[in-house]
N, C-alpha and C positions, 0 to 999 in steps of 0.2 A: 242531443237528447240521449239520455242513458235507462236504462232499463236492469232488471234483477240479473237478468246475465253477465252484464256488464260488469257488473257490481261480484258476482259469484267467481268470474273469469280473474276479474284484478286480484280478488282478497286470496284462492287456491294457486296463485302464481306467486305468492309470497311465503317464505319457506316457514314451519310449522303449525301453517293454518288450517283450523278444523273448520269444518261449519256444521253446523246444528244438526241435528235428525228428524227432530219436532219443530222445529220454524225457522227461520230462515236469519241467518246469525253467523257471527263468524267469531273464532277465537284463538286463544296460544296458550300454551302450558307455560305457565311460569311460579317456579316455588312448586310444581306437585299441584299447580288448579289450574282450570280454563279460565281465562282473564278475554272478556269480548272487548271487540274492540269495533264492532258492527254489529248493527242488525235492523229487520223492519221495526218499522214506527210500529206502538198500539195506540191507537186514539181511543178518547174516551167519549164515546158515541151516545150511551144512556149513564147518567152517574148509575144507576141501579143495578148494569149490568157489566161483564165483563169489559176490558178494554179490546178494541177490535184494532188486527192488524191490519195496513195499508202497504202495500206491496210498491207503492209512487212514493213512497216516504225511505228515507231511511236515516237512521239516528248514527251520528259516527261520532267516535269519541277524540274530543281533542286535548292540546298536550298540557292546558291551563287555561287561567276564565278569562287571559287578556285576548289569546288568543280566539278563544270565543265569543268575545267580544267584537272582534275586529270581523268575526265572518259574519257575525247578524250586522254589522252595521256597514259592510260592505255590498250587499246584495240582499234585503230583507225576502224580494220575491223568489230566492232560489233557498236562504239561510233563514231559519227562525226556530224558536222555542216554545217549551209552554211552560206552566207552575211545576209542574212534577217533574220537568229536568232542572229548576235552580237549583244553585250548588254541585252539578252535575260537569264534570267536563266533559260536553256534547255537544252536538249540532242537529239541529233535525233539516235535513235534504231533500228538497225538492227532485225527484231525480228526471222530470221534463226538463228542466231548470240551466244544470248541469251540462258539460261537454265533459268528453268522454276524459281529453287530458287532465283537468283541475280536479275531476273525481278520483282516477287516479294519484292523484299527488295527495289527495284527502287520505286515502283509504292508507298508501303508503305510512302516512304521518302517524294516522289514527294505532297500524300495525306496531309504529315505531315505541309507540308509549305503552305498550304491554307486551311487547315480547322481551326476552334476557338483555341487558345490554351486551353479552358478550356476543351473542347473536346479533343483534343489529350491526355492530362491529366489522362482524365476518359478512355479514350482506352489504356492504356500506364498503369494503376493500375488495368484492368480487364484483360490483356495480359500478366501480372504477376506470374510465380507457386505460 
């Protein structure tokens, strides 16, 4: 079972990750912008009112929609989505759901598709035996 630590520990252990001030997020500079590649779920609790974050949630971005495809249809009760992520390449996480490894490997992946390639490069040849 994973938790926001878990979650804050893996994403700031990967090299140019920012995380948010105002909510709970994570991101990389790329081109001159912060490009997220995490963050908490907001659900939409009243249509009428704001969308409220869930702290047991987290939306992680993945690298294309087979791929996200294959994690809703690999585990619906850990992996799912709603209307306002289609067309979105995301996942919304269960993070009771989750073991600590396969989130891990999420978060890496999620890191992988918005930071520099040349940076992942250089993380990916010091990650190396």
């Amino acid at each position: 079972m994973a938790d926001q630590e878990d979650v804050r520990r893996i994403a700031l252990a990967l090299p140019d990750t920012r995380e948010a001030e105002d909510h709970f997020a994570f991101s990389v500079a790329n081109k001159g912008k912060q490009k997220g590649f995490l963050w908490a779920w907001k659900e939409r609790v009243d249509p009428r009112k704001p969308r409220v974050p869930r702290p047991d949630v987290l939306s992680i971005r993945v690298p294309d929609r087979l791929e996200k495809e294959a994690l809703l249809g690999s585990d619906p009760d850990t992996f799912f989505t709603e209307p306002h992520y289609n067309g979105v390449p995301a996942v919304l996480v269960r993070l009771a759901r989750i073991g600590l490894e396969e989130l891990e490997e999420l978060i890496v992946d999620a890191w992988r598709c918005q930071e520099p390639r040349a940076l992942v490069a250089a993380y990916d040849r010091a990650e190396l035996p």
